[in-house]
N, C-alpha and C positions, 0 to 999 in steps of 0.2 A: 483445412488445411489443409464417424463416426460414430431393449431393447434390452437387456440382460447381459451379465459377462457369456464367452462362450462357456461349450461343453467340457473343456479342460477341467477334470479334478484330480486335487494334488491330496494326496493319503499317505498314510506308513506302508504301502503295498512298493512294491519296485516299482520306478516308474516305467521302467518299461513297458510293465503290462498293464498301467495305466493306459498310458498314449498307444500302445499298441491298440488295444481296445477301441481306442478312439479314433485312430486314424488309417488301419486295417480297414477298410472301407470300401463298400463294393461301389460300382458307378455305373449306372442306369445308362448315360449315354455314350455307348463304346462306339471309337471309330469305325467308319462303317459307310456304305454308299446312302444316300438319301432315298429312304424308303417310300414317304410322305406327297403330300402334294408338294408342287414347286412355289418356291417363294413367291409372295404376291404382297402388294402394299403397301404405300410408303407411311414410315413414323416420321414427325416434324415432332424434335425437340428443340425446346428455347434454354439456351444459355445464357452467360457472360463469356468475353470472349477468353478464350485460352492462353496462358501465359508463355508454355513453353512445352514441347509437344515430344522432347527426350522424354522418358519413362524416367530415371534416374531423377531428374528436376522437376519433377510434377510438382505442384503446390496448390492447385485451387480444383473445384470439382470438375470445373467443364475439361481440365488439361486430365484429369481421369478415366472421364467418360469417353474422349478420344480414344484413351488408352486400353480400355473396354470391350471397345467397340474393336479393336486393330490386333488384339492382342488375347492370348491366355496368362493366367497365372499358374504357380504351381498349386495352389492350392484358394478356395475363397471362402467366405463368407455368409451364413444364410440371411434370412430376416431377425434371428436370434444371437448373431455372432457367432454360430457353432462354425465347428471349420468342416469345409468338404473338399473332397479332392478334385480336381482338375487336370492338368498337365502333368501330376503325381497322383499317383494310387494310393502310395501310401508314405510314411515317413517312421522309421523304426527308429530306436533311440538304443544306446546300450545302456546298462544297468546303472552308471552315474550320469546320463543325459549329457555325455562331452560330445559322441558321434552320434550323428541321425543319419542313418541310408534310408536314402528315397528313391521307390520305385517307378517308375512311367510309364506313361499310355503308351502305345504300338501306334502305328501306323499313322503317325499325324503329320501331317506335310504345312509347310511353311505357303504363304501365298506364291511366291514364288516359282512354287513345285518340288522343293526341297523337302529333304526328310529333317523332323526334328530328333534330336539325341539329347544324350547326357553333355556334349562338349556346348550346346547352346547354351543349356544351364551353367555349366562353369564359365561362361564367357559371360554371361549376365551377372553373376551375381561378381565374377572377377572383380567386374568395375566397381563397385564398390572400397576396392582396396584400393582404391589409387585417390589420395587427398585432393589433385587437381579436378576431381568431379565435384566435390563440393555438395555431393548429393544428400538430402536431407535424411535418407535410410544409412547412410554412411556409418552412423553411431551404432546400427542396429546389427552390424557386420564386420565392427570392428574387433571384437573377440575371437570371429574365423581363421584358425590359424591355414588350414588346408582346405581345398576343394579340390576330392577327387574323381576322376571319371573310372568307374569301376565295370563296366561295359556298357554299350550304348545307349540302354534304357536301366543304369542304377547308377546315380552321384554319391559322393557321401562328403556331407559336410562335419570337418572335427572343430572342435572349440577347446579356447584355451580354460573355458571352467565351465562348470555345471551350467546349463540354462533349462528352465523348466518348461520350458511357453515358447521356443526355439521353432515350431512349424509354425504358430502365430505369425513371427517375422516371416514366413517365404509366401504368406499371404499380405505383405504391406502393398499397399499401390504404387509402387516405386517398382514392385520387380516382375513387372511385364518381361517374359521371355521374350529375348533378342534371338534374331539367329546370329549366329556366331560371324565374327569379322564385320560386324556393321559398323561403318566409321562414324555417321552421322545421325543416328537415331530421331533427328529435330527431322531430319526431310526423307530419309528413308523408310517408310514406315509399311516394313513386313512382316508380319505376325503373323499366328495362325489364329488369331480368332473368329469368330462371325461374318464381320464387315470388311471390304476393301475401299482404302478410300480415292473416291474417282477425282475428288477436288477440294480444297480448302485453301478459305482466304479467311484471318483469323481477326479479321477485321468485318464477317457478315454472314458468310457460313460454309458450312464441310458436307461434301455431300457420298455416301458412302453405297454399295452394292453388297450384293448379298454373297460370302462368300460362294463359291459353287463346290469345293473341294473341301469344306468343311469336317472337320474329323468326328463331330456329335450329328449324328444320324436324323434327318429329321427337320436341320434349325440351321440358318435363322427360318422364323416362318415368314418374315418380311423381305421383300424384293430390294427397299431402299431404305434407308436412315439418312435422313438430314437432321444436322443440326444449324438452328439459327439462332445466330449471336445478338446478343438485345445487348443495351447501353447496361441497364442496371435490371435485376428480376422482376421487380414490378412491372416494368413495360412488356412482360409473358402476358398479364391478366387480359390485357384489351385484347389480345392476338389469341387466346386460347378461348376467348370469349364468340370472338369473331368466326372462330373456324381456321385461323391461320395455321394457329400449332397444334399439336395432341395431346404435349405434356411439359410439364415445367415443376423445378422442384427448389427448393430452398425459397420456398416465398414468405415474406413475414407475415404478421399473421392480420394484418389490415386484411393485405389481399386472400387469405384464405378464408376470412371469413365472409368478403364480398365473396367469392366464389362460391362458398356452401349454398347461396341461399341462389344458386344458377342454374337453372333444371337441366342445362346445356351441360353440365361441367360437373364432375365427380372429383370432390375435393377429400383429401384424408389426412392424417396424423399417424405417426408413429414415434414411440417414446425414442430417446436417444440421448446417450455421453454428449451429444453436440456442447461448444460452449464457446462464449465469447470473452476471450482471454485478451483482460485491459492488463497491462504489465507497465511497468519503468524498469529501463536501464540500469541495471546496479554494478556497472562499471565504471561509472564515471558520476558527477555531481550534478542533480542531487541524489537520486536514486542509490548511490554507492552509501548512503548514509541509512543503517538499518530503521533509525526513529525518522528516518521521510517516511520510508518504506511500510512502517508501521501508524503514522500519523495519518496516510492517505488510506490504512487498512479502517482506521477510526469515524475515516469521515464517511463511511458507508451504510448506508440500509438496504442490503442486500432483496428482504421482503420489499420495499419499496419499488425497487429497479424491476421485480420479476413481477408486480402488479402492473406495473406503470408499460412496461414492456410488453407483458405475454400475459397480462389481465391475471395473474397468479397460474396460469397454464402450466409452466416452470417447474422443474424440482427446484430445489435448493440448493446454495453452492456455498462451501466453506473456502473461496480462496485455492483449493487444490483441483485437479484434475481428477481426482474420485467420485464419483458421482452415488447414488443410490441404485442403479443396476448394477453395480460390480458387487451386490450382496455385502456378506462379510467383510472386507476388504477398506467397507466404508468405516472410517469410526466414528466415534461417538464426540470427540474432540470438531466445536464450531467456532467461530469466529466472533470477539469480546460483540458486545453492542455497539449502534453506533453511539459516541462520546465527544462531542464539536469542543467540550473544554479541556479534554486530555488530548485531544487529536493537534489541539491549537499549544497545548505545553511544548507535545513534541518537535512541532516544527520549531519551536521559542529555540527548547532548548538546541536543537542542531544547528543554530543560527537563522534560524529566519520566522523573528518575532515580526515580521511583516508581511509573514506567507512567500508565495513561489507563486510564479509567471511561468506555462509550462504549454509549448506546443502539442497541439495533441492530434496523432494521424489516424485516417479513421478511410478504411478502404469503402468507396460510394458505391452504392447499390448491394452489399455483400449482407442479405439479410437483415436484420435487426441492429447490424453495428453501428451506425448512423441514430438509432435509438436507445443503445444502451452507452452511447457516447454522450451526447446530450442529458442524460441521467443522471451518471457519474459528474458530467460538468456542475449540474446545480447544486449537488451535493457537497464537492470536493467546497462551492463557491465559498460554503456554508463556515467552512475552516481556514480562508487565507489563500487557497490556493484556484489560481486563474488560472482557464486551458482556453486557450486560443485553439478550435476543430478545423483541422488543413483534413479537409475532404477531398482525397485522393485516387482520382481513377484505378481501378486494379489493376492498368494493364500496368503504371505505374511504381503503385505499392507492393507488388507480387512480384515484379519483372523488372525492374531495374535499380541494380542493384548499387548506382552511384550516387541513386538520390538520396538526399539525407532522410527522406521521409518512407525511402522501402524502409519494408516492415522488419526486419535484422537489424535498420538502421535508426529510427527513428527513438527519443530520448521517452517517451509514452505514446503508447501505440492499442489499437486492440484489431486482435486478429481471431477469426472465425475458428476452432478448431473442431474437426469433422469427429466424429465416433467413432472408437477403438474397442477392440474387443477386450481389451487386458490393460488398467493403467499404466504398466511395464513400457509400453508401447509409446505413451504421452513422456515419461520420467523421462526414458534413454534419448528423445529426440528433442524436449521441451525444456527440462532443468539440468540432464548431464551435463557438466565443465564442457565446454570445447564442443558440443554439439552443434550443427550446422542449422538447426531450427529452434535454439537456445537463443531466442529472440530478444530475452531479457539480457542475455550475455552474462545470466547468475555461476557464481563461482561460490561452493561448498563443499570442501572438503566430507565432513560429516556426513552432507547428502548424496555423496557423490557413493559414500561407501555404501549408506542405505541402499543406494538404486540396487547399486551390484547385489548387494547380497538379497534381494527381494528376486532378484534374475536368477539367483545362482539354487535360493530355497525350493522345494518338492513337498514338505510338509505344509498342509494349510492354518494350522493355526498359527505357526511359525510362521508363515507367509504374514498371514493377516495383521499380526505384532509388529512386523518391520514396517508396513504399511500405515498401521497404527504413528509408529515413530514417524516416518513422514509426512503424513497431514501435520504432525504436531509440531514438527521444523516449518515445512511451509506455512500455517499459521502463523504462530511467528515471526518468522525469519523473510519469506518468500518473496518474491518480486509479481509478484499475480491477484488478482482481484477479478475472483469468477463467484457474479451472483446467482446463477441459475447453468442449471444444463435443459437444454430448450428443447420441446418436439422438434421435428422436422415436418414442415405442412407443404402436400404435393395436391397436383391438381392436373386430369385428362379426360379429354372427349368421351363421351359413351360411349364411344363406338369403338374403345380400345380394349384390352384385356390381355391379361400374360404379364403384366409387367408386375414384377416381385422387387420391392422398392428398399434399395440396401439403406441402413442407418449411416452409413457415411454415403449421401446420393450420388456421389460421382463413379462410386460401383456398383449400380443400379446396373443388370444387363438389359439390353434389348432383345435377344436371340429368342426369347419365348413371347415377344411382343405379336400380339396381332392386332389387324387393323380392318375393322369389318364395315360395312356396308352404312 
């Protein structure tokens, strides 16, 4: 759209000397003149191409790793999900988690040559409160009542209720610090991250420099970063074979296992929340009928789909965004068996003793969704119900947003969703009412109250409870059909190293990449 939850634990202690603890946090690389040698070597990354190149509208990995590359966060990510600081030092909470003041780096200069502050931060996350952005983080910032600039390098953001996981969001990929006043974020693209970009056509590839003014001491250690745009991910494997590319990521797992066996090419794995979320429409017919919704949950063999797919590779998936890295959180509540003669009552009884005829959009090249689409089809075939697969280019399904078959739009769809540190993360952007990547367009009052109050809780058993009740709604009730949460399989030259490969790949940095002889 994602190998363990993060380092966040929620106890009977305050929280604030929780997340102090946690986010009090020293940084290794302070701004600072380039002590090191000078950048040297170019990385060749292979893509898909990019959908939309605003940070606010990010939806797919490569329009990410633009953003990566171009840009700081306030805060990111390790290989574990823990959070670490970045463009903030730290993020202090007060003793009910409504205010978090956050502290900042010093001397970080925009590409430009401008200084960054606290007002760039309020100018970025601003936009979020304006509905005509449309932006997919929108939900994750609509509880912000204030954002204040409390002197140049301290913001403080207040909320209108408790949030416990509240620094979580200021690490979403959506909130690339802008510098303040920027009108057009799609073509403007000034950051203080890493890379400058010297050119992009998002139609074949973006070619970047190394920043020179860099505020982390030391990095990038690479001269150039190209990235090249491929049709669909497997067209990486012949190019990275060949010597074309260095690295490429979200490959299925055909190609990662042609790779393994490449003396040329150093192929890996990493567990991860990833998953591919087949959903229907439950705003409109049929999908707005709970026993469709439940009769298509019948026609399934989840173990089948994650053999058939990822050779049993796979964790297992109950239908919810929970996966078995989030520990406790997960429950113990799975999804009935598959049932082709209660599966086939249900659709009887909602009216259609003759099954459903049902388009079904499926973005090309995006991984394994092309295979867990065809899966789902012979299965569903099993109970009445027929998908016609409209295999649709991403720039398409992700970017435009009149076609009936973009992915917001289409009546059954499945879309890739990357790895989140906290399922908090998936709930408020994926099933909230009125959420801008509430794809299903589900409306639940009951779950709507869950979410909040899983946001609002500090205690983890009490967390875990509400969570509890969610799976056992979405079960149920839910518009999602997620059989597995899948590795992530990457693959680069020998002769690369440095690259620390994020669970959601599109925040994969390059700035510790090297590229050796």
């Amino acid at each position: 759209m994602p190998t363990r939850p993060n380092g966040l634990k929620f106890g009977k202690r305050p929280l604030s000397l929780v997340l102090l603890a946690l986010l009090a946090l020293s940084f290794a690389a302070m701004p600072g003149a380039h002590a090191n040698a000078a950048p040297s070597g170019t990385l060749r990354v292979g893509w898909t191409s990019p959908t939309n190149l605003d940070p606010a509208l990010f939806a797919d990995a490569p329009d990410i790793s633009f953003g990566a590359a171009v840009y700081n966060y306030l805060f990111t990510l390790d290989q574990k999900s823990a959070l670490l600081p970045s463009l903030a030092k730290s993020a202090t909470p007060n003793a009910d988690a409504t205010v978090y003041t956050v502290a900042l780096q010093s001397g970080v200069k925009f590409q430009d040559g401008s200084d960054f502050s606290a007002d760039d931060v309020k100018f970025t996350f601003g936009r979020f409160q304006d509905p005509a952005l449309k932006s997919g983080a929108s939900g994750l910032f609509a509880d912000v009542s204030a954002i204040d600039v409390v002197d140049p390098l301290t913001v403080k953001f207040t909320l209108k209720n408790p949030n416990s996981i509240f620094p979580l969001f200021l690490a979403d990929y959506h909130t690339a610090i802008l510098k303040k006043g920027t009108t057009d974020p799609a073509k403007a693209h000034n950051g203080t991250g890493p890379f400058k970009v010297d050119s992009i056509d998002v139609t074949s590839r973006a070619e970047f420099s190394a920043n020179p003014t860099y505020w982390k001491a030391g990095l990038p250690k690479i001269a150039k970063l190209e990235f090249i745009f491929v049709k669909s991910t497997p067209d990486s494997v012949p190019a990275l074979r060949g010597g074309q590319l260095d690295w490429a990521s979200r490959l299925p797992l055909e190609s990662y296992l042609e790779l393994k066996g490449d003396s040329s090419v150093v192929a890996s794995t990493i567990a991860t929340n990833q998953f591919s979320n087949v959903r229907i429409r439950s705003d409109r017919k049929p999908g707005s009928d709970p026993k469709v919704r439940q009769a298509l949950r019948l026609g399934l063999d989840r173990d089948a789909i994650n053999k058939l797919v990822f050779q049993g590779l796979a964790a297992p998936g109950n239908d919810t965004p929970v996966g078995p890295l989030y520990g406790s959180l997960l429950s113990k509540d799975t999804v009935p068996k598959r049932d082709v003669a209660g599966a086939k009552k249900l659709l009887a009884d909602a009216g259609y003793p003759n099954g459903l005829t049902l388009d079904f959009a499926v973005p090309q090249g995006e991984q394994n969704s092309e295979e867990v689409a065809q899966a789902v089809q012979a299965q569903w075939k099993d109970i009445g119900v027929t998908t016609n697969l409209k295999v649709i280019d991403q720039s398409v399904y992700y970017g435009d947003d009149k076609s009936p078959l973009y992915w917001t739009n289409a009546d059954l769809a499945v879309t890739l969703w990357a790895s989140r540190p906290d399922p908090q993360l998936y709930l408020d952007q994926l099933y909230k009412s009125g959420a801008a990547y509430n794809e299903a367009h589900y409306n639940n009052p009951d779950l709507d109250k869950l979410i909040d109050n899983a946001r609002k809780e500090t205690d983890a058993t009490k967390r875990a409870a509400i969570f509890a009740d969610i799976q056992k709604l979405l079960i149920s009730d839910g518009p999602s059909y997620v059989a597995y949460f899948q590795p992530l399989f990457t693959a680069q030259a020998k002769n690369v190293s440095g690259i620390d490969v994020s669970p959601d790949p599109g925040l994969t940095s390059f700035e510790n990449a090297v590229v050796g002889s």
